[in-house]
C-alpha positions in Angstrom: 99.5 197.6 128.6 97.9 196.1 132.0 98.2 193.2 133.7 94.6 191.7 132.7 96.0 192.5 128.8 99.0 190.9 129.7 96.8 187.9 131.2 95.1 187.6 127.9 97.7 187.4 125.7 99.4 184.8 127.3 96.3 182.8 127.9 95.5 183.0 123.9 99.1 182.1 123.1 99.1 179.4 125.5 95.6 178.0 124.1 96.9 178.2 120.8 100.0 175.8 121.7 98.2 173.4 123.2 95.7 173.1 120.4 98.8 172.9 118.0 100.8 170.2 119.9 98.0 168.2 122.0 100.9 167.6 124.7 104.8 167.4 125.4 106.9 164.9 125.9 109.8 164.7 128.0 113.4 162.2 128.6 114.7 160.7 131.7 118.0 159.0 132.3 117.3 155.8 134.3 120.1 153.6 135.7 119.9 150.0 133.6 123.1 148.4 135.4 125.3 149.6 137.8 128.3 146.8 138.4 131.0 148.7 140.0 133.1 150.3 137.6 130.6 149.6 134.6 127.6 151.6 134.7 124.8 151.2 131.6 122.0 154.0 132.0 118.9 154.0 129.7 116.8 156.6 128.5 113.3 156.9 128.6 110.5 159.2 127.2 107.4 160.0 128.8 104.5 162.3 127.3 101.8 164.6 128.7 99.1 164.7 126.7 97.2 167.5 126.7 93.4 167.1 125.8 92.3 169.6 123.2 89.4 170.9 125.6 92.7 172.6 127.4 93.2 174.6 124.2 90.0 175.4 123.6 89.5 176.6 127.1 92.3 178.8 127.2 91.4 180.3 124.2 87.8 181.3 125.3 89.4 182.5 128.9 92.0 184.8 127.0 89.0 186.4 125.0 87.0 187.1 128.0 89.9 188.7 129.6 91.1 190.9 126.7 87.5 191.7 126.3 87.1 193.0 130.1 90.5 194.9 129.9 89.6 196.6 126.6 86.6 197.8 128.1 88.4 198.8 131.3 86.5 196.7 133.7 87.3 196.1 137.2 
């Protein structure tokens, strides 16, 4: 298997992910009080969304490129 079908295939998977979960989300420990001794964190969650045009994108890329690898284009 080459690189370009390698290329492909991850392109298609990653389209299809991103179509499938429009973003990820994420959790970050923040420090709420620190008095000495007594410390008080909280946590937070931030999310990337990811426009479906990503998706969509990816998935057209990975076609093109499995299509020039299959035909054994340079």
């Amino acid at each position: 298997m080459s690189a370009r079908s390698l290329l492909g295939i991850a392109l298609l998977i990653l389209g299809v992910f991103a179509l499938a979960y429009q973003g990820f989300s994420y959790t970050v420990a923040k420090k709420a009080v620190d008095l000495g001794p007594i410390k008080v964190t909280k946590e937070e969650q931030h999310t990337i969304p990811l426009p479906p045009i990503v998706g969509a994108l990816a998935l057209v890329a990975g076609v093109v490129v499995l299509a020039i690898a299959r035909r054994g284009g340079q």
